[in-house]
C-alpha positions in Angstrom: -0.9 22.0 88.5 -4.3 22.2 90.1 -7.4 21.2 87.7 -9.2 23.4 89.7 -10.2 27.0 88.6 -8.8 29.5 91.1 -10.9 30.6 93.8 -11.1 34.3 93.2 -12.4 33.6 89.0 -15.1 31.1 90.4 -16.4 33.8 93.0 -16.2 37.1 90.3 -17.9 34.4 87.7 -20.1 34.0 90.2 -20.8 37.4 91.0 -21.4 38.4 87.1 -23.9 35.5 86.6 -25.5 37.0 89.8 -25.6 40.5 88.5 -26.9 39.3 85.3 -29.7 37.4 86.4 -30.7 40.4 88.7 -30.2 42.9 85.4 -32.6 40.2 83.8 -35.5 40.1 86.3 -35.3 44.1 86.4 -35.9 44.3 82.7 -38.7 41.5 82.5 -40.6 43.7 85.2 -40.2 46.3 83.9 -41.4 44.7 79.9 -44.1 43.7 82.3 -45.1 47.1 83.9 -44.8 48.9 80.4 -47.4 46.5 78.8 -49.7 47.2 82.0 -49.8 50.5 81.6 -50.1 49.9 77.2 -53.1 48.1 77.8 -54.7 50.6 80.3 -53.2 54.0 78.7 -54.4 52.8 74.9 -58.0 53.5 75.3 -56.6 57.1 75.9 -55.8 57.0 72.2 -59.1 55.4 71.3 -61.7 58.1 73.1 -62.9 59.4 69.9 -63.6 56.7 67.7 -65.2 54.6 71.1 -67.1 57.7 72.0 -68.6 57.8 68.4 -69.5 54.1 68.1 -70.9 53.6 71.5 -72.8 56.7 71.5 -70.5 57.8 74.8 -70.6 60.8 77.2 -67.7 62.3 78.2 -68.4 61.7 81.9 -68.9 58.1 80.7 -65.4 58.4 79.5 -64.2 59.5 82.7 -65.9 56.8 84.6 -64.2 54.3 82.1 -60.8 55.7 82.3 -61.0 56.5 86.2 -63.7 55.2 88.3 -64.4 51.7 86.8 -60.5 50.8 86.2 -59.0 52.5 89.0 -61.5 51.6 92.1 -61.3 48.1 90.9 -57.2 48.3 90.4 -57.1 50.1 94.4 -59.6 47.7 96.0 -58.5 44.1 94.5 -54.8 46.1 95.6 -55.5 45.5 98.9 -57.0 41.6 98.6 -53.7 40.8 97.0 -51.4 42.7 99.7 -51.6 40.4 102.0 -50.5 37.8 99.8 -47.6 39.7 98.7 -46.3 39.3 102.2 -47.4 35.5 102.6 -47.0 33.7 99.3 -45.3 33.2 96.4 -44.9 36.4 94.4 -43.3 35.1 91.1 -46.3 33.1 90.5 -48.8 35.6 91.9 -46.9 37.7 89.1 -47.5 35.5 86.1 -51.0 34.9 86.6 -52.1 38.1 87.1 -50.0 38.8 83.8 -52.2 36.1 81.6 -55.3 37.7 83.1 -55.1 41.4 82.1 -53.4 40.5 79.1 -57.3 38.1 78.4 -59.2 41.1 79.6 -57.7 43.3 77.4 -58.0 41.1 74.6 -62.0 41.3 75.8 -62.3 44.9 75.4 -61.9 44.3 71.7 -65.1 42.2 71.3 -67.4 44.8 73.8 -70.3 45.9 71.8 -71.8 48.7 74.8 -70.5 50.5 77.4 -71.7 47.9 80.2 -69.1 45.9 78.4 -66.4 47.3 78.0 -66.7 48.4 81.4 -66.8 44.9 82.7 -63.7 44.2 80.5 -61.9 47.1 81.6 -62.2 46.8 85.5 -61.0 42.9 84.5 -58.0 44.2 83.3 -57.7 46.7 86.2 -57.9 43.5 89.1 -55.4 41.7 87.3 -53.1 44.6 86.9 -53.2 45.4 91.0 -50.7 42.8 91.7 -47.8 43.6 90.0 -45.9 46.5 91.5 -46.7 45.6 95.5 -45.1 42.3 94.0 -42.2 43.2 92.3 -40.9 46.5 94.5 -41.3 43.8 97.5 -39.1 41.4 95.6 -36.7 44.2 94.4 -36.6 44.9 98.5 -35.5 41.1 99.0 -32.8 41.2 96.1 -30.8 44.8 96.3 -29.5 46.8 99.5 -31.4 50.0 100.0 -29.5 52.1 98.2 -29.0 50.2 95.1 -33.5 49.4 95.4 -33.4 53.1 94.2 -32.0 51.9 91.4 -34.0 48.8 89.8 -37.0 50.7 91.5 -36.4 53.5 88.9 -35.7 51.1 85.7 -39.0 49.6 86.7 -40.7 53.1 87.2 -39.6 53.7 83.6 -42.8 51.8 82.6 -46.0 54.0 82.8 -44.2 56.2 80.2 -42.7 54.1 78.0 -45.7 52.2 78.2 -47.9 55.4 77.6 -45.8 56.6 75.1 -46.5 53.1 73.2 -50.1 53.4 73.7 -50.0 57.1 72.1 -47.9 56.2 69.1 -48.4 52.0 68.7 -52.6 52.8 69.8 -52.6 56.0 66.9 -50.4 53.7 64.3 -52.5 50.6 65.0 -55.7 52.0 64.6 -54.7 54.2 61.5 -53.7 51.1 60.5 -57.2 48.8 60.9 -59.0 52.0 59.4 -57.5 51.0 56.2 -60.4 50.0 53.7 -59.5 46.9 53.0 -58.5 45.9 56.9 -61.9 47.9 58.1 -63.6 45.6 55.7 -61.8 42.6 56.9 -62.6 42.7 60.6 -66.1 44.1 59.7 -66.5 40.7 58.6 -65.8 39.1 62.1 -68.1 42.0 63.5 -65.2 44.3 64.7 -64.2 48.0 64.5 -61.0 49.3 64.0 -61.1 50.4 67.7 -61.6 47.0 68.5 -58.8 45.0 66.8 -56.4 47.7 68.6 -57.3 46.1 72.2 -56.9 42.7 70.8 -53.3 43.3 69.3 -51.9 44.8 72.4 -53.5 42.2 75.1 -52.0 39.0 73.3 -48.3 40.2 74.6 -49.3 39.3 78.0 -49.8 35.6 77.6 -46.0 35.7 76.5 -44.8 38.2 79.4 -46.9 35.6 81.9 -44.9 32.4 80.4 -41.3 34.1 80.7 -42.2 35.2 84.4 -43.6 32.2 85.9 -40.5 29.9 83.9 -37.6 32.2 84.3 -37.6 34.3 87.2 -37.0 32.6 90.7 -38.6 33.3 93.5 -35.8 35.0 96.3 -35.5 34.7 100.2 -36.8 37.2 101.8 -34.7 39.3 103.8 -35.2 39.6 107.9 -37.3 36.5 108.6 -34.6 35.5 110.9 -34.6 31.4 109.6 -36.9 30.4 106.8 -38.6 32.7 104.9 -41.9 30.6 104.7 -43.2 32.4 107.7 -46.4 31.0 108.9 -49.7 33.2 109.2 -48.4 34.2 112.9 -45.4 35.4 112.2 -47.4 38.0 109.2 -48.1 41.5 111.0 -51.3 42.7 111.1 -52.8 45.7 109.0 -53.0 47.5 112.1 -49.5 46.9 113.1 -48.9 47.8 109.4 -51.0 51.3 109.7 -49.1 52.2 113.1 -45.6 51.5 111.5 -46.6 54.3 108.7 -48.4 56.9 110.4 -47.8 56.8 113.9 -43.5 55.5 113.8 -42.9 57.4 110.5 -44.7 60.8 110.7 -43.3 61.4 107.2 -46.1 58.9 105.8 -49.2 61.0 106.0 -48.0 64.3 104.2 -45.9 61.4 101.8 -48.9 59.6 100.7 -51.1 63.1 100.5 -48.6 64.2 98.0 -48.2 61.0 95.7 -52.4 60.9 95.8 -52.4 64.4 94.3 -49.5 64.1 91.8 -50.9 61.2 90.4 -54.5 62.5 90.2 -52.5 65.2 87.7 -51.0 61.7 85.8 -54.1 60.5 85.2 -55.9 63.5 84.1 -53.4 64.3 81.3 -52.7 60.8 80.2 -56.5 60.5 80.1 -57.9 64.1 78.3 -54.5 65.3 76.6 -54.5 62.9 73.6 -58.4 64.2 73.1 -57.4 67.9 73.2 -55.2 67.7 70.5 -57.9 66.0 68.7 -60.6 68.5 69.6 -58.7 71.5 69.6 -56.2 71.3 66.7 -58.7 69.2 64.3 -56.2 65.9 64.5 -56.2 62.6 64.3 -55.2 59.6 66.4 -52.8 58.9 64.5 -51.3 62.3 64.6 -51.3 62.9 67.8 -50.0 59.7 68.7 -46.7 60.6 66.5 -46.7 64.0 68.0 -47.5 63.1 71.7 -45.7 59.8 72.2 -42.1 61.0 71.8 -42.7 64.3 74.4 -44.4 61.9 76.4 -41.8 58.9 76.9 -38.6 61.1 76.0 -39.5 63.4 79.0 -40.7 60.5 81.2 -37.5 58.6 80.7 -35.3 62.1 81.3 -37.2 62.6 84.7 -36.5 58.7 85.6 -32.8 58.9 84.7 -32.5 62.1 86.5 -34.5 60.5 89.3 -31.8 57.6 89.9 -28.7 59.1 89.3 -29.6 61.7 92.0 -30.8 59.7 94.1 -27.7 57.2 93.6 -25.7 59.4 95.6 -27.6 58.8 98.6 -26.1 56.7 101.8 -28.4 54.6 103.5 -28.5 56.9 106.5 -29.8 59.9 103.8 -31.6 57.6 101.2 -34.8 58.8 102.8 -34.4 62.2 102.6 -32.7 62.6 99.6 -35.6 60.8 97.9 -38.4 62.5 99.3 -36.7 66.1 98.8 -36.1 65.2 94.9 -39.7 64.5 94.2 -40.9 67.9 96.5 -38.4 69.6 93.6 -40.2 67.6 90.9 -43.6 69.0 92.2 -42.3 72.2 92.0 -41.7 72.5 88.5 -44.8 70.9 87.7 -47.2 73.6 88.5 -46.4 76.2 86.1 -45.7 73.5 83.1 -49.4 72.0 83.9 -50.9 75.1 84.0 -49.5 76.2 80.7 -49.7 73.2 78.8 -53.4 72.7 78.5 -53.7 76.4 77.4 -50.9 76.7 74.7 -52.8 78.1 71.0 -50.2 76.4 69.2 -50.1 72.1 68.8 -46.2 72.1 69.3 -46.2 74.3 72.0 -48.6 71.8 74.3 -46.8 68.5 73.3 -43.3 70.4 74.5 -44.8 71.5 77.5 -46.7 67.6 78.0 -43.2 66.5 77.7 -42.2 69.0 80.3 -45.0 67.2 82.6 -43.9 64.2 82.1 -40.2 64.8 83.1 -41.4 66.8 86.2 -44.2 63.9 87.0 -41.3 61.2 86.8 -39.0 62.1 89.1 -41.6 62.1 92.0 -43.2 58.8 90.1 -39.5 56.9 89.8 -38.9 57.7 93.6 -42.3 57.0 94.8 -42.2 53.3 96.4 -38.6 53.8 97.8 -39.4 55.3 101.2 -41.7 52.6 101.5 -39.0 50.0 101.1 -35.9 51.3 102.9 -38.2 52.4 105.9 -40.7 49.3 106.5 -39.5 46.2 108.0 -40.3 43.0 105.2 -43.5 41.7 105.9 -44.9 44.8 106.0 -44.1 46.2 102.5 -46.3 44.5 100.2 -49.6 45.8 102.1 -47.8 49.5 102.5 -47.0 49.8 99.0 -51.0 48.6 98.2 -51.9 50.8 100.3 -50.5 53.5 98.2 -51.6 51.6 95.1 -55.0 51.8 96.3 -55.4 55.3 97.2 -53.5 57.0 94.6 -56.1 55.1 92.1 -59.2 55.1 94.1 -58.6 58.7 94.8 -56.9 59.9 91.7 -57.5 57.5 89.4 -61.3 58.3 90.0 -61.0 62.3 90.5 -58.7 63.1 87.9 -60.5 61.8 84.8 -63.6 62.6 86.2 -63.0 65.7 87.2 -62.1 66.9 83.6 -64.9 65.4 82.1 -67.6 66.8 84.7 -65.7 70.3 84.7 -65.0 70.6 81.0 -69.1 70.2 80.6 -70.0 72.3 83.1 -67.8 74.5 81.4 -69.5 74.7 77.8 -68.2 71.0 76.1 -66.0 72.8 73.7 -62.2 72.4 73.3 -61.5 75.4 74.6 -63.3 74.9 77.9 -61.5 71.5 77.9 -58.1 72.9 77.7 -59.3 75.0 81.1 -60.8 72.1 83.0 -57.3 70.1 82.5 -55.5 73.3 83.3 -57.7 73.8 86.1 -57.5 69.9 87.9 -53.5 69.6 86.9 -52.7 73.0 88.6 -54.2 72.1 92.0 -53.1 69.2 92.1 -49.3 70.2 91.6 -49.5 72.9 94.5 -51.3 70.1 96.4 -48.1 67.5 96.0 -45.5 69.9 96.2 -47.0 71.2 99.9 -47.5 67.9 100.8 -44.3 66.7 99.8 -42.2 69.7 101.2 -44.0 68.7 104.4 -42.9 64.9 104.1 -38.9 65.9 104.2 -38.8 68.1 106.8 -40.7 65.7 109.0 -38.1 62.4 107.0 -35.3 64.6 108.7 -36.1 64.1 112.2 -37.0 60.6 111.7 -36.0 57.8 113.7 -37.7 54.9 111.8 -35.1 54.0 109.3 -35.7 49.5 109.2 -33.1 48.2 106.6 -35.1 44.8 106.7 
């Protein structure tokens, strides 16, 4: 008999290692995009005690939660794009890990709000690589219809990694406030506050090590030959801009409607966590226990939902199927974030934040898909940034502010709060479901379908 293993076990042996290693690079993104959006989401947790020690404003707030992070996130988004397209993303990946995992570390030892400032939009430039990177790898390693899937594991990570920055932010800092630790880092100079950025910007160094020595770097798909194209052979941005809006009319309303549904995102994940505090007389580590759950319970629901819908999709329909799930997403999102901000009772919000967070994730899971089923290879890593930066330089930078500006205008108390948030969140969901309902009509009588 033949020492050999039979042909048909080596290939399905094969096939599982293959699946396997695709499973692992999934998750390790995904660990990856979870502790991105822990390190930015924490300081939502934090407002109170920062605001206190550094004598803050809250339109300072809402510069440091929108304008400072998200401006820097959306413009070093589009210095990166291009090397998304070019160079080695696995690498690109890991460093910009190590760094907003140090500039989170950073925030813990700012002493003013010039500082922390500094710290924060380090964080942000760091962070503006990873999701152009790893949706243009996912593009390279899966068939379009099966991108909708990894695309929605790794679009599970701005709520689970909100929800930890609600409950591990609330626990951590109940934790430091303890007399004895309190007294412990005063020695070394630091507040409670402070020792909370520190513990969850360490992680990072790890995530950067397991990225850079574990995950390959794959071929990418319709180069025609080698996949180290030269310069030449890179599109340009205009070439880029007139593949979106001019070959796939969809784009414009498309974009419109993610810019507005995350200007919503941000506006919550920034001002809810403070309502409860203002409003109901609790503390951070309260609310963390109460809002963390709703939040990543609901956002994981809305992914789930997201990708087993959308799994049903043929790549001929993939397109409109997605977009026409996330117009449906929108529209349950208007009454739930008009209601939530003006709920008397504690329980009643956090349901109803939950409720956000399921509707926001659907539209959130499916959001880069289009992009990468519709775009031809060396034009998706600048496409996606191009989202990236203006969902944060436009919503990142409205939606915080906006609260903050409005909710003074409107008296500075918790009540007028609850109204600004209801207010900015309310708009914006009409805004995305318009915009979006307008996308999939104008996806159906598309001709621009690239499966790169």
């Amino acid at each position: 008999m033949s020492a050999h293993p039979p042909i048909a076990a080596t290939a399905a042996d094969a096939h599982r290692d293959h699946a396997g290693y695709h499973g692992y690079v999934v998750l390790l993104f995904f660990v990856c995009f979870a502790f991105s959006y822990l390190d930015r989401q924490v300081v939502s947790i934090l407002v109170q005690p920062i605001k206190e020690s550094l004598s803050l404003t809250d339109v300072q707030i809402g510069l440091m939660q929108g304008l400072s992070f998200t401006m820097c996130y959306a413009t070093a988004g589009v210095f990166v794009a291009r090397w998304v397209d070019r160079a080695n993303r696995v690498k690109l990946i890991a460093v910009c890990v190590a760094i907003w995992g140090a500039s989170t570390v950073l925030c813990g030892f700012a002493t003013n709000f010039t500082e922390l400032l500094l710290a924060r939009a380090g964080t942000a430039v760091a962070e503006a690589a990873l999701s152009p990177a790893v949706l243009s790898i996912f593009s390279d390693l899966f068939a379009p219809r099966k991108v909708t899937r990894a695309s929605s594991v790794f679009m599970l990570g701005p709520y689970v990694g909100g929800g930890l920055a609600l409950f591990g932010g609330g626990f951590l800092f109940a934790l430091s406030s303890d007399h004895v630790a309190s007294a412990w880092l005063a020695t070394y100079g630091l507040a409670p506050w402070q020792s909370v950025f520190v513990a969850v910007g360490l992680p990072g160094f790890i995530l950067s090590v397991l990225v850079f020595f574990t995950v390959r770097e794959p071929k990418r798909r319709g180069l025609g030959g080698d996949s180290a194209a030269g310069e030449d052979d890179i599109p340009s941005m205009r070439e880029v801009m007139r593949e979106l809006f001019v070959r796939n009319r969809f784009c414009l309303p498309y974009f419109a409607a993610y810019v507005a549904l995350i200007t919503l995102f941000y506006a919550q994940s920034a001002w809810f966590p403070a309502l409860l505090m203002r409003k109901f007389q609790l503390d951070a580590r309260t609310v963390g226990e109460l809002a963390a759950p709703a939040f990543m319970l609901g956002g994981v629901l809305g992914v789930v939902c997201a990708g087993l819908l959308a799994a049903r999709a043929t790549d001929s329909n993939a397109l409109r199927r997605v977009l026409g799930l996330s117009t449906g997403g929108a529209a349950i999102l208007i009454a739930a974030a008009f209601a939530m901000p003006l709920m008397g009772q504690s329980l009643a919000a956090v349901v109803l934040y939950g409720g956000c967070a399921f509707a926001a994730s659907i539209a959130m899971a499916l959001a880069p898909v289009p992009l990468q089923i519709a775009l031809p290879n060396r034009m998706r890593g600048r496409a996606i940034a191009l989202l990236v930066f203006m969902t944060n330089a436009i919503s990142g930078s409205i939606g915080p502010f906006a609260v903050g500006a409005l909710n003074e205008h409107l008296g500075k108390t918790a009540s007028s709060l609850g109204t600004a948030l209801a207010w900015v969140g309310t708009v914006a969901a009409i805004m995305s479901f318009l915009c979006y309902a307008l996308a999939t009509r104008r996806a159906a009588m598309s001709t621009a379908s690239v499966y790169a």
